[in-house]
mmCIF file of the C-alpha atoms, coordinates in Angstrom:
data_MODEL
# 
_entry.id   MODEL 
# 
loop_
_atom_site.group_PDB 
_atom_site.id 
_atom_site.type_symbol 
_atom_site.label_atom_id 
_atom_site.label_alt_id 
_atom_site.label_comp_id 
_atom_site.label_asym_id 
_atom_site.label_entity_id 
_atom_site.label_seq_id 
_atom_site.pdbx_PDB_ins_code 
_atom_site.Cartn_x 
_atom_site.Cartn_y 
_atom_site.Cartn_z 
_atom_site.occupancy 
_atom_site.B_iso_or_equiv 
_atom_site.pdbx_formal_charge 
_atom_site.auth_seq_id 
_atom_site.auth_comp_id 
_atom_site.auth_asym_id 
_atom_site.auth_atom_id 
_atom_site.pdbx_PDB_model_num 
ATOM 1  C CA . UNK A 1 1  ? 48.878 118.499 83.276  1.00 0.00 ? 1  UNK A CA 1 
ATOM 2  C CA . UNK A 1 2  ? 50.739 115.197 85.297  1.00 0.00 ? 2  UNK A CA 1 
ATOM 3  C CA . UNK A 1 3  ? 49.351 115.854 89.503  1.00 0.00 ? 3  UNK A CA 1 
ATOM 4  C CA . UNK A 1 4  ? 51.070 114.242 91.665  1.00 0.00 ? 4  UNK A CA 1 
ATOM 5  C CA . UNK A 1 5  ? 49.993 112.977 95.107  1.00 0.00 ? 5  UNK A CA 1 
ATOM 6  C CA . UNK A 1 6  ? 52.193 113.558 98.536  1.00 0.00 ? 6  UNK A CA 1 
ATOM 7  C CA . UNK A 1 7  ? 51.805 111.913 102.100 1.00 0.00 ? 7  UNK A CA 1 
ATOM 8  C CA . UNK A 1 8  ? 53.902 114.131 104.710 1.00 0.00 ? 8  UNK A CA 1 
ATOM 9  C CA . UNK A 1 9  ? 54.440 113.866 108.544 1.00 0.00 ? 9  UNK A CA 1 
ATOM 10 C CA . UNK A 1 10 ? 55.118 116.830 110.375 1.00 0.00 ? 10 UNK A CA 1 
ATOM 11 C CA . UNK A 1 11 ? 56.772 116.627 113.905 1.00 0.00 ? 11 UNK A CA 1 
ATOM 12 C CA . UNK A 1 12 ? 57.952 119.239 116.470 1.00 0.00 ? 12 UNK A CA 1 
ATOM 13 C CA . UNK A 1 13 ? 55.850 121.692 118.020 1.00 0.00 ? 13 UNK A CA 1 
ATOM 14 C CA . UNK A 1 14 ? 53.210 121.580 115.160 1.00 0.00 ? 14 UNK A CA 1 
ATOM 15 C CA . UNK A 1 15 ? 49.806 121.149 117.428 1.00 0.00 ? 15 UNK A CA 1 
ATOM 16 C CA . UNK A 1 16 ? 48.543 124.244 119.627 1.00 0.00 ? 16 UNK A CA 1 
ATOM 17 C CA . UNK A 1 17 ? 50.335 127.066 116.770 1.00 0.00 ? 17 UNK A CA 1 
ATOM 18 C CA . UNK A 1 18 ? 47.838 126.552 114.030 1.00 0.00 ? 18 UNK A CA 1 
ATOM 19 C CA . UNK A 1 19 ? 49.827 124.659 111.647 1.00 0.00 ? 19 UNK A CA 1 
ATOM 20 C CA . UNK A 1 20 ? 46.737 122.896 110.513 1.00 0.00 ? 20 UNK A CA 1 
ATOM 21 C CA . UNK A 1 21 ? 45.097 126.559 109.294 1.00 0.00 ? 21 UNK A CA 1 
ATOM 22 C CA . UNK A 1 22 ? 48.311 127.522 108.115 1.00 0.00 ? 22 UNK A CA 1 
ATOM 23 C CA . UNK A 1 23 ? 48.695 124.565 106.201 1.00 0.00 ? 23 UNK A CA 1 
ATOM 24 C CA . UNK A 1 24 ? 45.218 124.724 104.418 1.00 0.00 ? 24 UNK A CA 1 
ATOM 25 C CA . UNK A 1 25 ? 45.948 128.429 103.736 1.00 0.00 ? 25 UNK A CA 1 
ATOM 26 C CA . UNK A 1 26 ? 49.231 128.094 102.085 1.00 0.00 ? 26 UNK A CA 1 
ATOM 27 C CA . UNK A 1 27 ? 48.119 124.617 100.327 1.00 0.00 ? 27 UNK A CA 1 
ATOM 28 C CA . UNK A 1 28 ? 44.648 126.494 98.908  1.00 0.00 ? 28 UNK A CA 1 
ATOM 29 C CA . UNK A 1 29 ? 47.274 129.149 97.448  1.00 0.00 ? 29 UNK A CA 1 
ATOM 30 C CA . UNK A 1 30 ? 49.472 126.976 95.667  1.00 0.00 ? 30 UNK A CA 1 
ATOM 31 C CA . UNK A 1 31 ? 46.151 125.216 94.204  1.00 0.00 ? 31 UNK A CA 1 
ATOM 32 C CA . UNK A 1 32 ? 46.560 121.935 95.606  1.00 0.00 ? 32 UNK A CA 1 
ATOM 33 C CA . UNK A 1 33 ? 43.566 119.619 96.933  1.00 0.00 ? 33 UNK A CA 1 
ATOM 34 C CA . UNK A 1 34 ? 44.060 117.191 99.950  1.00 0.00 ? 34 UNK A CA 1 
ATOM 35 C CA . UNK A 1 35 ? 43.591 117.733 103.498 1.00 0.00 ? 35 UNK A CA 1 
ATOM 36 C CA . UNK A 1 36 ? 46.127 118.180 107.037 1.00 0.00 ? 36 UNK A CA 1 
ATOM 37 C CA . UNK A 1 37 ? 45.004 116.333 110.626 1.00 0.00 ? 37 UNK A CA 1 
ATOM 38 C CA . UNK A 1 38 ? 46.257 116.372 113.842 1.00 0.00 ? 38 UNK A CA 1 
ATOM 39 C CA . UNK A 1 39 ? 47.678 112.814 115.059 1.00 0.00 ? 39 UNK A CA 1 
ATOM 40 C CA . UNK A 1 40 ? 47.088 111.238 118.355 1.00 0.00 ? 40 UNK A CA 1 
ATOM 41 C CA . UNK A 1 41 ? 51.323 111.441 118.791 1.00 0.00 ? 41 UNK A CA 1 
ATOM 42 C CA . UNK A 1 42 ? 51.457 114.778 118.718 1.00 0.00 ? 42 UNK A CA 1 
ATOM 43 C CA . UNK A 1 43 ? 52.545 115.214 114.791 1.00 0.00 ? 43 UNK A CA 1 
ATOM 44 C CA . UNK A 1 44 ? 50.656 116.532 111.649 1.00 0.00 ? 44 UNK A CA 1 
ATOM 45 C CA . UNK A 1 45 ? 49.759 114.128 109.053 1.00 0.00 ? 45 UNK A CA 1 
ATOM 46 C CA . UNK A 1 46 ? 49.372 115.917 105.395 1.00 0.00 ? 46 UNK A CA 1 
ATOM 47 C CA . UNK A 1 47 ? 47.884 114.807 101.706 1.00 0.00 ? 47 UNK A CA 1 
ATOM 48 C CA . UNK A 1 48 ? 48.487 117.030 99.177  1.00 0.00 ? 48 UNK A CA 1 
ATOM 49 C CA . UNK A 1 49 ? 47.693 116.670 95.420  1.00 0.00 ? 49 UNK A CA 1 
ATOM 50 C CA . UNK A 1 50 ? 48.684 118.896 92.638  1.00 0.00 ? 50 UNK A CA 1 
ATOM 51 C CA . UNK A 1 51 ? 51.191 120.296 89.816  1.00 0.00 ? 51 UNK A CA 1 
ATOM 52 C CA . UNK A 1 52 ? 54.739 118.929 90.876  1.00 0.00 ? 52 UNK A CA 1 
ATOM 53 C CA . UNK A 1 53 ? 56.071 122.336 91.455  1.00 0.00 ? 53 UNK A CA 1 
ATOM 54 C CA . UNK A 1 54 ? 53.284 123.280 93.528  1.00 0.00 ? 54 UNK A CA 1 
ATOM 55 C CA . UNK A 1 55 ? 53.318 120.013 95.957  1.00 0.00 ? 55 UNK A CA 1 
ATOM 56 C CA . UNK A 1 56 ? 57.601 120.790 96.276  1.00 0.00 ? 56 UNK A CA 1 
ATOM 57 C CA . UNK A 1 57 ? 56.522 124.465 96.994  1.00 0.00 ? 57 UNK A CA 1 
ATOM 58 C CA . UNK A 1 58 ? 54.627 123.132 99.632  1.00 0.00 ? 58 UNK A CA 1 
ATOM 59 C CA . UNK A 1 59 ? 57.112 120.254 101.031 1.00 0.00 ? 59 UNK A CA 1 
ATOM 60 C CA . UNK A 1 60 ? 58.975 122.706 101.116 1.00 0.00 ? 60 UNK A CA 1 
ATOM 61 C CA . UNK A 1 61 ? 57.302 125.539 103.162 1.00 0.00 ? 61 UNK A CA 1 
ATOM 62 C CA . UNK A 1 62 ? 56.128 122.971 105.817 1.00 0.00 ? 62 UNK A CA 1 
ATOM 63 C CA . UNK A 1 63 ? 59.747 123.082 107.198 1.00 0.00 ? 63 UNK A CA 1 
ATOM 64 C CA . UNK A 1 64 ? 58.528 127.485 108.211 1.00 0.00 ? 64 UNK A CA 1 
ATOM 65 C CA . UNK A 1 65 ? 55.114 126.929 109.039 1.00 0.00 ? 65 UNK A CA 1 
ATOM 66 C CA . UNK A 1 66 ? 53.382 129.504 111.192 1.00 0.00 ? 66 UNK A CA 1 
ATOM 67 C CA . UNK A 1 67 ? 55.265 131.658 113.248 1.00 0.00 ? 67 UNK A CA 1 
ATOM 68 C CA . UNK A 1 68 ? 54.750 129.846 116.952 1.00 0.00 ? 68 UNK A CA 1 
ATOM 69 C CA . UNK A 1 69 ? 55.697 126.190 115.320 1.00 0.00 ? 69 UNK A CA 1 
ATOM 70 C CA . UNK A 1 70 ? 58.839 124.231 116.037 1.00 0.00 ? 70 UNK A CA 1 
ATOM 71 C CA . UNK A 1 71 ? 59.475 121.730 112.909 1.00 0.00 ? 71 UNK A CA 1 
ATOM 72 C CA . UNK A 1 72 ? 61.858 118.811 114.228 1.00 0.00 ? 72 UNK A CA 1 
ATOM 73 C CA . UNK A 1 73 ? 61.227 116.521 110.600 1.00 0.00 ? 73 UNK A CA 1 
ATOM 74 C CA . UNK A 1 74 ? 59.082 116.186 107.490 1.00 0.00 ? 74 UNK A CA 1 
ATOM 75 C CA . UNK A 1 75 ? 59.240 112.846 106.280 1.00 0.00 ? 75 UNK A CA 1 
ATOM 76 C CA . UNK A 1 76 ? 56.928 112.727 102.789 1.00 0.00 ? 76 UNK A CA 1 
ATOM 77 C CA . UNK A 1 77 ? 56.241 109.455 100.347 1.00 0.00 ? 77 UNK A CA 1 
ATOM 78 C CA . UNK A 1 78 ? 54.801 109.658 96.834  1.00 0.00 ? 78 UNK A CA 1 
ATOM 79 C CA . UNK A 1 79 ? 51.426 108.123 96.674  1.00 0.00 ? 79 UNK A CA 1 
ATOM 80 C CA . UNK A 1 80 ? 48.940 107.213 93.677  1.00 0.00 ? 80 UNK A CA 1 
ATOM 81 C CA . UNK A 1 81 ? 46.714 110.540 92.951  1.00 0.00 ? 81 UNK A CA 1 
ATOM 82 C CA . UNK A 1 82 ? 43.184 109.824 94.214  1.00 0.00 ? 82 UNK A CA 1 
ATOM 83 C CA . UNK A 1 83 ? 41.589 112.708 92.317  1.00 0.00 ? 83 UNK A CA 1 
ATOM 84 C CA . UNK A 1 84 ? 38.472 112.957 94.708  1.00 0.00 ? 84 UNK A CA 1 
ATOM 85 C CA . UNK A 1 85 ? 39.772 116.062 96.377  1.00 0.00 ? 85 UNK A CA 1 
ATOM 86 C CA . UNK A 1 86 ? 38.499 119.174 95.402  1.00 0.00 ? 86 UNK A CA 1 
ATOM 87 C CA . UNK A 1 87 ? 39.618 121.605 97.466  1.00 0.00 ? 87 UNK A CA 1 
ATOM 88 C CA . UNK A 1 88 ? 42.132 121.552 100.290 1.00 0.00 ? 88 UNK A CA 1 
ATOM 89 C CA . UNK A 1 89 ? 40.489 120.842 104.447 1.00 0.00 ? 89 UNK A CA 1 
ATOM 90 C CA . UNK A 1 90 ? 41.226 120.596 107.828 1.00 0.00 ? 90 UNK A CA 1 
ATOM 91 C CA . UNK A 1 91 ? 40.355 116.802 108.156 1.00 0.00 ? 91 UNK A CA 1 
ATOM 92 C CA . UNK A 1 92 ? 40.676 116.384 112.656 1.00 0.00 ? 92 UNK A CA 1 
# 
């Protein structure tokens, strides 16, 4: 099976409405590894690794996230697998 790897910025109202536990929930579900963090600008920085379909499920969904969240943009960029990942965490 290919993975593929997946850097993605969230902005908007994404710190302070649990995006980051949402994120991991939702991520764990679709069986993808990686991890989300909260940035110092106020964004959401996210790696995700998986089955294609899986990591565009998941592209996808970050537009919704949790119920109190504003999403403004996602901006993602393909990256080289790293494989290291087992499961998916809540990095910072």
């Amino acid at each position: 099976m290919d993975r593929i790897a997946v850097r993605a910025r969230i902005t908007g109202r994404v710190q302070g409405v649990a995006y980051r536990a949402w994120t991991r929930a939702r991520a764990r579900a679709l069986g993808l590894s990686g991890w989300v963090k909260n940035c110092d600008d106020g964004s959401v920085l996210a790696w995700f690794e998986g089955d294609p379909e899986a990591v565009q499920t998941m592209l996808d969904a970050l537009w919704d996230g949790p119920g109190a969240a504003i999403v403004t943009d996602v901006r993602s960029e393909e990256a080289r697998p790293q494989g290291r990942f087992r499961t998916f965490e809540i990095t910072g």
